[in-house]
BALOBA-1460 file (C-alpha; in Angstrom, 3 decimals):
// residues 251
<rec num="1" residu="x" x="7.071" y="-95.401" z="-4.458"/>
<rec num="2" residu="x" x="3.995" y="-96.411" z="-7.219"/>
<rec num="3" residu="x" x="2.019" y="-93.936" z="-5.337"/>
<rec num="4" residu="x" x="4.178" y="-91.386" z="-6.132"/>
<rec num="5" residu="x" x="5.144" y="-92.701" z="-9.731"/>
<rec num="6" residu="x" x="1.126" y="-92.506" z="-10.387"/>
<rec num="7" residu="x" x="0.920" y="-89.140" z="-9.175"/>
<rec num="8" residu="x" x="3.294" y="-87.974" z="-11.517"/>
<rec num="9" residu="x" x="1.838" y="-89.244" z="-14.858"/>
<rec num="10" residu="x" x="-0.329" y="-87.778" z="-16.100"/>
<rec num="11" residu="x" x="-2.810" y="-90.437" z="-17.412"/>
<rec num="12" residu="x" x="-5.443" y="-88.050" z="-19.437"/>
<rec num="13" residu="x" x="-1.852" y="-86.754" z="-21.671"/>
<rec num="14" residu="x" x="-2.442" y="-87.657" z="-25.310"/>
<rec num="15" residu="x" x="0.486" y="-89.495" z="-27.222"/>
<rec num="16" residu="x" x="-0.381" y="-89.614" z="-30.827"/>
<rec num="17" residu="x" x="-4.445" y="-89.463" z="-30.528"/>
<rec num="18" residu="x" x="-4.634" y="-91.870" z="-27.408"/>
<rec num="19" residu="x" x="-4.052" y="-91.017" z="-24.165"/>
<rec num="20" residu="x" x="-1.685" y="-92.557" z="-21.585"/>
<rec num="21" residu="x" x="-4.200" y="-94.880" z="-19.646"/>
<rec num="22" residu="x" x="-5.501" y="-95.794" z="-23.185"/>
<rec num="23" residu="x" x="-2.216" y="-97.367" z="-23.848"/>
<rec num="24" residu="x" x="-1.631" y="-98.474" z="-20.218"/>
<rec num="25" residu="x" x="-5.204" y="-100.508" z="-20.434"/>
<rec num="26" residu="x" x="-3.982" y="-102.271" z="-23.496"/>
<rec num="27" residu="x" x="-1.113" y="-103.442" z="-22.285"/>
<rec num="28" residu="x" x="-2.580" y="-104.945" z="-19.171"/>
<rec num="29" residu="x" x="-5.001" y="-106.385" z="-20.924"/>
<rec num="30" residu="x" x="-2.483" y="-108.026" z="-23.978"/>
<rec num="31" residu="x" x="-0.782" y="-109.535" z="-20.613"/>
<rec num="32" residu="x" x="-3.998" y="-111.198" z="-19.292"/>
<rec num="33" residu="x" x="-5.369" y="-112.016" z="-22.774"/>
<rec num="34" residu="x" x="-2.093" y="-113.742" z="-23.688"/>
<rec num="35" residu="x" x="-1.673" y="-115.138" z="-20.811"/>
<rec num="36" residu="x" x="-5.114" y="-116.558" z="-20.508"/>
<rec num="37" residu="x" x="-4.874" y="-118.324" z="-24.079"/>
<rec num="38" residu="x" x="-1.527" y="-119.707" z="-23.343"/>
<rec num="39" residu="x" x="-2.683" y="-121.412" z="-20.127"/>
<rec num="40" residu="x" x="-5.886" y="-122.750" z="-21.793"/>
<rec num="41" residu="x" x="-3.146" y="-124.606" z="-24.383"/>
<rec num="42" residu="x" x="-1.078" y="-125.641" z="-22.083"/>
<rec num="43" residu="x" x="-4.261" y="-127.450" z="-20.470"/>
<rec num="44" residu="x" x="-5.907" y="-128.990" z="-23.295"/>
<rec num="45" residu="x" x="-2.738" y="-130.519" z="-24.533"/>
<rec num="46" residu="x" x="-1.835" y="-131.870" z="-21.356"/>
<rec num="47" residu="x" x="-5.458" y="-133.221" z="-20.870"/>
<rec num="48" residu="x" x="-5.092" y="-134.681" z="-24.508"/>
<rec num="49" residu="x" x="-1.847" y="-136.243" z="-24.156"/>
<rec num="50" residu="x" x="-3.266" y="-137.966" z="-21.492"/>
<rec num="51" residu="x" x="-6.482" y="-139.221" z="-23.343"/>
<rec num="52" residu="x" x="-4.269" y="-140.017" z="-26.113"/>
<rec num="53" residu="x" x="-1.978" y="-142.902" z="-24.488"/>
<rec num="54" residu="x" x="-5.306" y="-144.563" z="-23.247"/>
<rec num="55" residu="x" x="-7.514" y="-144.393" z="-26.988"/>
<rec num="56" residu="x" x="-6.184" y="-146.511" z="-30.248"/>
<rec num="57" residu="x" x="-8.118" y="-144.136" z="-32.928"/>
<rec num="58" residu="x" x="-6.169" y="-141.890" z="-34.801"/>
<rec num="59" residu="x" x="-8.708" y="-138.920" z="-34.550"/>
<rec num="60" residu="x" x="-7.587" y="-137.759" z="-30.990"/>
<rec num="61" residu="x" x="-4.055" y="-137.760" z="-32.576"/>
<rec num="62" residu="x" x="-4.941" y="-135.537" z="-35.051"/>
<rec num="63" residu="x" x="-6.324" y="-133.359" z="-32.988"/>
<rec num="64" residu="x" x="-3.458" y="-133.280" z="-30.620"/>
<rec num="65" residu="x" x="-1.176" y="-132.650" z="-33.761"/>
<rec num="66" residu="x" x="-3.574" y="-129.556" z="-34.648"/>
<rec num="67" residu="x" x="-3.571" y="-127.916" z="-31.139"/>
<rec num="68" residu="x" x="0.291" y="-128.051" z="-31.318"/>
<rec num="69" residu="x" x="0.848" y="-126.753" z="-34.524"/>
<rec num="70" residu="x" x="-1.219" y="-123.197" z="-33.513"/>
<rec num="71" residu="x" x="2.030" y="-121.439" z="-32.516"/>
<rec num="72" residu="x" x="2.681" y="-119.067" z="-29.574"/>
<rec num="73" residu="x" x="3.284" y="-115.902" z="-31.810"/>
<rec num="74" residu="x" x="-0.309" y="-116.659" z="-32.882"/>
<rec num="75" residu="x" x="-1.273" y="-116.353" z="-29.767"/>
<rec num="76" residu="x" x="0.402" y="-113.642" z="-29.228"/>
<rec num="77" residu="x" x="-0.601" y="-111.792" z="-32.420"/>
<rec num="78" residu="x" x="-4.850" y="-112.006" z="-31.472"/>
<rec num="79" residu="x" x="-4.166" y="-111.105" z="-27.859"/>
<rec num="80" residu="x" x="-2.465" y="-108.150" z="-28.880"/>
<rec num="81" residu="x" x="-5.052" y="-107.430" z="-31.665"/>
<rec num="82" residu="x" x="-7.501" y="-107.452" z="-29.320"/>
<rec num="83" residu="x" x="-5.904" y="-105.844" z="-26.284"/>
<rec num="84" residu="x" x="-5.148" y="-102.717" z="-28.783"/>
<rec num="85" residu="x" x="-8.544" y="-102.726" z="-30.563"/>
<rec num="86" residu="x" x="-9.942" y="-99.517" z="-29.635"/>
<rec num="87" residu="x" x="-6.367" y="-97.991" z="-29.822"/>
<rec num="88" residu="x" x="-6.457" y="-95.228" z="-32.465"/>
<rec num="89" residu="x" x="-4.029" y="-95.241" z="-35.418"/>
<rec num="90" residu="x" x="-3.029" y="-93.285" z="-38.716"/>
<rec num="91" residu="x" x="-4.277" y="-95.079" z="-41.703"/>
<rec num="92" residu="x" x="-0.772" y="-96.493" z="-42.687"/>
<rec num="93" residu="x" x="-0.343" y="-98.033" z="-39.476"/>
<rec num="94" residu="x" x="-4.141" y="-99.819" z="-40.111"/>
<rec num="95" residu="x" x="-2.589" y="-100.793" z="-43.387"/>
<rec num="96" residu="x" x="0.299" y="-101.929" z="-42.006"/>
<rec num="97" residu="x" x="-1.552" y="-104.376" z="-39.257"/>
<rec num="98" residu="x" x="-3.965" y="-105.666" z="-41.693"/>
<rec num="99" residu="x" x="-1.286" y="-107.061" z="-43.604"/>
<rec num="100" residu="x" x="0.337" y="-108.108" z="-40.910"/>
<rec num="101" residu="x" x="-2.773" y="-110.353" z="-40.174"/>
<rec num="102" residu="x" x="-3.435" y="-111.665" z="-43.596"/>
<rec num="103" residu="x" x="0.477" y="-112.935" z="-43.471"/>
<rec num="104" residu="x" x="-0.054" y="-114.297" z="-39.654"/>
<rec num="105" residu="x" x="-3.217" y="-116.120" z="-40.423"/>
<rec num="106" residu="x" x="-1.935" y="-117.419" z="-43.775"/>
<rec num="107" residu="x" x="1.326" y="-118.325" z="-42.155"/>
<rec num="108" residu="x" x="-0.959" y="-120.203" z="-39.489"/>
<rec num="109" residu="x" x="-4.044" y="-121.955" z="-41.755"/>
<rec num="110" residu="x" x="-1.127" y="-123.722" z="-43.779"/>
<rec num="111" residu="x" x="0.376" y="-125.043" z="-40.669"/>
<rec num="112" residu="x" x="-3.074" y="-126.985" z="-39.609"/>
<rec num="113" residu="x" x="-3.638" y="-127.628" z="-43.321"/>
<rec num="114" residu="x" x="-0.475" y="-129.169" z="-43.536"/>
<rec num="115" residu="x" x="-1.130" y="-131.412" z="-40.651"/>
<rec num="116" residu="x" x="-4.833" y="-131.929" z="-42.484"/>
<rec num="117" residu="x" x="-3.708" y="-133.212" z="-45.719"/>
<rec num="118" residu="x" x="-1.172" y="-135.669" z="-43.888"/>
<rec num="119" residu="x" x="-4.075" y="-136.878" z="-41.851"/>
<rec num="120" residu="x" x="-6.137" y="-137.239" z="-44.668"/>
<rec num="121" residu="x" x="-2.957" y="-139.021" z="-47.151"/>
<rec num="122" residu="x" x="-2.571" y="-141.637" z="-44.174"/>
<rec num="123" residu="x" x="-6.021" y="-142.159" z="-43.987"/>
<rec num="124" residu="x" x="-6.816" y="-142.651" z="-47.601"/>
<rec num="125" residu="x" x="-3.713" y="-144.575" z="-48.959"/>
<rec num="126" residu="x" x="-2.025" y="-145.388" z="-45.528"/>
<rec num="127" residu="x" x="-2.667" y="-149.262" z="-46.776"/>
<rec num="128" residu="x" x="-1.464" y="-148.381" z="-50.595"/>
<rec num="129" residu="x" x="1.634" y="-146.448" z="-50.173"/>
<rec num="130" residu="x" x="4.612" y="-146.505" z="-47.876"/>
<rec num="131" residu="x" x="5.423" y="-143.630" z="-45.017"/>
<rec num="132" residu="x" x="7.761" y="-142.376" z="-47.667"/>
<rec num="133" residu="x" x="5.378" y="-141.722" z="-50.431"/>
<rec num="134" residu="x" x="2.528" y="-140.601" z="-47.958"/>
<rec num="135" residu="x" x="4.681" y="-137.956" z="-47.035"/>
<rec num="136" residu="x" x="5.818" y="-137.128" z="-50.550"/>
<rec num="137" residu="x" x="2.056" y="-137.354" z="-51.734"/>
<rec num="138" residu="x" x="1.270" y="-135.171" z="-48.746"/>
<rec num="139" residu="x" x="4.223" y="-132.894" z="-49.486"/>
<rec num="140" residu="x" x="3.113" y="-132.426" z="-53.059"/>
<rec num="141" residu="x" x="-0.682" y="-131.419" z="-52.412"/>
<rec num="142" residu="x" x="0.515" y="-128.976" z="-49.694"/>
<rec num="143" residu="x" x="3.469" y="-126.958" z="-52.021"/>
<rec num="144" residu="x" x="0.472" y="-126.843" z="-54.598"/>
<rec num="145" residu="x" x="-2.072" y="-125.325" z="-52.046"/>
<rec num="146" residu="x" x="0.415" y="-123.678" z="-50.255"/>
<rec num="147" residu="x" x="1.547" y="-121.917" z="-53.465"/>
<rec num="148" residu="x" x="-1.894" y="-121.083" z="-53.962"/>
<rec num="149" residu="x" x="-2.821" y="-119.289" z="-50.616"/>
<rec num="150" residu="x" x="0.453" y="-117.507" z="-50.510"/>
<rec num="151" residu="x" x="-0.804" y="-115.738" z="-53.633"/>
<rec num="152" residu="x" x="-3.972" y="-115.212" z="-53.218"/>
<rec num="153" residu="x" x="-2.624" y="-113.662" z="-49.726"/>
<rec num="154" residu="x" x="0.136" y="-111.604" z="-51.366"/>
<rec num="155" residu="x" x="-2.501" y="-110.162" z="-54.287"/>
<rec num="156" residu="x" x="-5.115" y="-109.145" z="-51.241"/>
<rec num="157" residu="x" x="-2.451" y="-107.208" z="-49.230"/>
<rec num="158" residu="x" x="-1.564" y="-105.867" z="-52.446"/>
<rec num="159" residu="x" x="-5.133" y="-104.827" z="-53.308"/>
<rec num="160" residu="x" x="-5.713" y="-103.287" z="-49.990"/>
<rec num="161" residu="x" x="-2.463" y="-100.923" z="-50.118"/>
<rec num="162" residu="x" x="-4.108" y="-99.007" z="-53.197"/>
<rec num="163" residu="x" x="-2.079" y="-101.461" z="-55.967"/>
<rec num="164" residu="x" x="-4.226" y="-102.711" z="-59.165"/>
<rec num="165" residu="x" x="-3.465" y="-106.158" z="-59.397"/>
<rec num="166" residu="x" x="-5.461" y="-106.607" z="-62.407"/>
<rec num="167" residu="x" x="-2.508" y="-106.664" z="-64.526"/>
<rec num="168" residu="x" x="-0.479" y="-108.592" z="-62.139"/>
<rec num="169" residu="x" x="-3.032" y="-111.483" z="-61.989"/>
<rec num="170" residu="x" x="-3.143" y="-111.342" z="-65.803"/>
<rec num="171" residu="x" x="0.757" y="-111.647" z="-65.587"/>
<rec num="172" residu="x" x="0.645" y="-114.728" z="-63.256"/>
<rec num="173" residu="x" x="-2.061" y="-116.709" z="-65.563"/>
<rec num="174" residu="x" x="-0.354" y="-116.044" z="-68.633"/>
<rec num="175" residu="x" x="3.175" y="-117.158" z="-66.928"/>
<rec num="176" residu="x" x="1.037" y="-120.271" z="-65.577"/>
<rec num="177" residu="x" x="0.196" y="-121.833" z="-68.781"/>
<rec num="178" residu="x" x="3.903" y="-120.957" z="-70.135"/>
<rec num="179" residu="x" x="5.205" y="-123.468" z="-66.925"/>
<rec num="180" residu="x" x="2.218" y="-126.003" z="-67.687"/>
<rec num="181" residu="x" x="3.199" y="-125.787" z="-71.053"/>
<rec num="182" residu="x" x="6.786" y="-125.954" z="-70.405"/>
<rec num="183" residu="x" x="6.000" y="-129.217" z="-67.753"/>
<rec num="184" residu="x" x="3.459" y="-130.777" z="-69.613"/>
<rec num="185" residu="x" x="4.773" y="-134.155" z="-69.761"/>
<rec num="186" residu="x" x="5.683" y="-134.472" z="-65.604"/>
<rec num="187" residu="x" x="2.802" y="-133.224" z="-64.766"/>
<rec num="188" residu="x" x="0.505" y="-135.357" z="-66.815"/>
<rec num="189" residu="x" x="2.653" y="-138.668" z="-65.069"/>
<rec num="190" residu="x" x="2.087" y="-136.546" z="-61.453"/>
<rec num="191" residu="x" x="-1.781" y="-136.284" z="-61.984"/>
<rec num="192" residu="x" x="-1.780" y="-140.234" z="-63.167"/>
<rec num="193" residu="x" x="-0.238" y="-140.878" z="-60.517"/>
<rec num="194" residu="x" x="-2.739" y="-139.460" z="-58.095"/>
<rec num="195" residu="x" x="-5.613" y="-141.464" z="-60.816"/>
<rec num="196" residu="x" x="-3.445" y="-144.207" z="-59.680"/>
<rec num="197" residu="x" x="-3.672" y="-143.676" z="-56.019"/>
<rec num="198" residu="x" x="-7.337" y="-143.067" z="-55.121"/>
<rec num="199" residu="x" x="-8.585" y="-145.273" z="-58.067"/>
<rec num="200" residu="x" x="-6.738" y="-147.952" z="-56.593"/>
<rec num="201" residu="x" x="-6.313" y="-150.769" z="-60.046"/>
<rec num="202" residu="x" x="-3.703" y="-152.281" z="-58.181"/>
<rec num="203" residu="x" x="-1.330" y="-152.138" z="-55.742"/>
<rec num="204" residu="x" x="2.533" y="-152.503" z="-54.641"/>
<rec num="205" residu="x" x="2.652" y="-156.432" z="-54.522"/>
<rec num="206" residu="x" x="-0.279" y="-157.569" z="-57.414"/>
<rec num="207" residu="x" x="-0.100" y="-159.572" z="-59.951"/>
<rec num="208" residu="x" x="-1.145" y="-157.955" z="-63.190"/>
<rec num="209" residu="x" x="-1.851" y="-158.069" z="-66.984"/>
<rec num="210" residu="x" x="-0.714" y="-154.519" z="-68.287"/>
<rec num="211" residu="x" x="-1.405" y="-154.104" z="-72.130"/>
<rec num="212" residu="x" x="0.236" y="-157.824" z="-72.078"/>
<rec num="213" residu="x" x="2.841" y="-157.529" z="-70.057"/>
<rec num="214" residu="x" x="2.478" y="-159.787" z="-67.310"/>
<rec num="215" residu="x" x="4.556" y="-159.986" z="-64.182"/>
<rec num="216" residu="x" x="4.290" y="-157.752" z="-60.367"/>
<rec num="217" residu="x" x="4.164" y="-154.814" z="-59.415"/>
<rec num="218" residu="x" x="7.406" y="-153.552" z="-57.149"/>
<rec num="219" residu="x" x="6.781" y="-149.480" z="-57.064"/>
<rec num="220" residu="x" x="4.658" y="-147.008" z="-57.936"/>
<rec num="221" residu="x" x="5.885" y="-143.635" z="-58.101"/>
<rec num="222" residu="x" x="4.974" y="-140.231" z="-58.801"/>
<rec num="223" residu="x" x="6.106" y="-140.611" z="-62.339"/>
<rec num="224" residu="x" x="6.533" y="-144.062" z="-63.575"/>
<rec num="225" residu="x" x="5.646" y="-147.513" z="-62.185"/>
<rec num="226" residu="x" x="7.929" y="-150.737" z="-62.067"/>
<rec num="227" residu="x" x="6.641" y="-153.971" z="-62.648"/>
<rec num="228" residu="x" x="8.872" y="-157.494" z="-62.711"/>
<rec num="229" residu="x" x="8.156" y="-159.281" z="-65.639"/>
<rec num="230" residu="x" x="6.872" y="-163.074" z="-65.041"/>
<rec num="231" residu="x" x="8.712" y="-164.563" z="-68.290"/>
<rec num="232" residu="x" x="12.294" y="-162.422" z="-68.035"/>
<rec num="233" residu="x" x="12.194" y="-161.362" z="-64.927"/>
<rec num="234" residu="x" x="13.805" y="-158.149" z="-65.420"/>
<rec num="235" residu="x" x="12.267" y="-154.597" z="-64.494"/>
<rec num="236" residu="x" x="9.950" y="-152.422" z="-67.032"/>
<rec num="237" residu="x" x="9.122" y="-149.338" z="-65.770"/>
<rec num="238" residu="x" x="6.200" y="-147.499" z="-67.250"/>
<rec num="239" residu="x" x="4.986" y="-144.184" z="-66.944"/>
<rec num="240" residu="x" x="2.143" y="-143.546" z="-65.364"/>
<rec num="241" residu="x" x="0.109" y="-141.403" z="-67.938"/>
<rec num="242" residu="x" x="1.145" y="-144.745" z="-70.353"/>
<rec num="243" residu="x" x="0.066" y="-146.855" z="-68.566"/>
<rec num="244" residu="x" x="-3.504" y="-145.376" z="-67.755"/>
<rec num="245" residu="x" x="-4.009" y="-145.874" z="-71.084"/>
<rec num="246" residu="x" x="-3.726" y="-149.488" z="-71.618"/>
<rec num="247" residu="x" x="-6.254" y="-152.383" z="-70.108"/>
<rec num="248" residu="x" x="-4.986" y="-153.425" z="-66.945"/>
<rec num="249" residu="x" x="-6.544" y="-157.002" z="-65.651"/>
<rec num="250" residu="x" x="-5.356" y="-157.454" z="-61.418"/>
<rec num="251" residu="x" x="-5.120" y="-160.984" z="-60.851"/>
């Protein structure tokens, strides 16, 4: 029955500037591409769970974590980008895939850097903050970044479809300093905090001398910190971009 199925097409007839085998060799070769990178997942995650439960470093479990986080659509996406390389297409279709791409790998690089800038938050304040505010701290750096590639991503697929973004990106700086303006005062207390946080003058727990208020420290937030006071014992909370600004003595 395939032998007569074969017969009848007629490979060599050409279906918008490629010819039938053309398209028939892509496919088979999406199938084995896709299928190929899938299977060589599968095997390094189930050789890395395994070398995970028998290692105590973290590093293996960020790598684990990364391998995950590349998604089967991605997979899917290059094997089919390859597979239908030599493929030809109109020029709005070429348009049309490029963007495509920009979005995929966008959509995929903030999924690793995600995972990245947790690894690195843990890392660097894992002994200074609590799982709570790693993952805010984490959650703040990647919504600015994020926010970042997305439109440098959106202005490229913009540029290559014929649009002058000059103008646009002249729009989006002047509305950024309105916002900054408009948020001046949270985010001077957000980038204090973050002074706060890799500079390190004290921690959740110290005793400290703040500008002369004495007592310990019980939070520090994105905005404010909370200290007990040693002689009423009641709560002060000061914000962070004050409080930068006054000596601080850790005892």
């Amino acid at each position: 029955m395939l032998d007569y199925l074969f017969d009848k097409i007629d490979w060599n007839f050409i279906y918008f500037n490629n010819r039938i085998i053309d398209y028939t060799k892509s496919i088979l070769l999406l199938c084995i591409l896709f299928l190929l990178v899938y299977i060589i997942k599968f095997l390094i995650l189930k050789f890395l769970n395994k070398f995970v439960k028998e290692t105590k470093n973290t590093v293996d479990d960020f790598v684990l974590d990364i391998i995950k986080s590349i998604h089967v659509f991605f997979l899917f996406f290059i094997s089919f980008y390859v597979a239908f390389l030599n493929i030809v297409v109109s020029h709005t279709v070429s348009h049309f895939f490029v963007s495509l791409a920009v979005i995929i790998f966008t959509w995929q690089f903030l999924r690793i850097f995600h995972i990245s800038i947790l690894y690195i938050t843990k890392i660097k304040l894992g002994n200074f903050l609590n799982n709570k505010n790693i993952e805010t701290a984490s959650g703040i750096f990647s919504a600015l970044f994020k926010f970042a590639v997305w439109t440098l991503a959106f202005l490229y697929i913009l540029s290559t479809n014929g649009v002058n973004v000059g103008s646009l990106i002249a729009g989006i700086g002047v509305s950024s300093i309105v916002i900054a303006f408009a948020l001046k005062g949270m985010l001077e207390d957000l980038f204090s905090s973050f002074s706060i946080y890799f500079d390190r003058p004290f921690a959740v727990g110290d005793s400290v001398d703040i500008g002369g208020l004495s007592g310990t420290v019980t939070r520090v937030g994105f905005k404010s910190t909370r200290i007990t006071s040693y002689t009423t014992g009641e709560e002060i909370v000061l914000a962070n971009t004050e409080l930068l600004n006054k000596e601080i003595r850790n005892y």
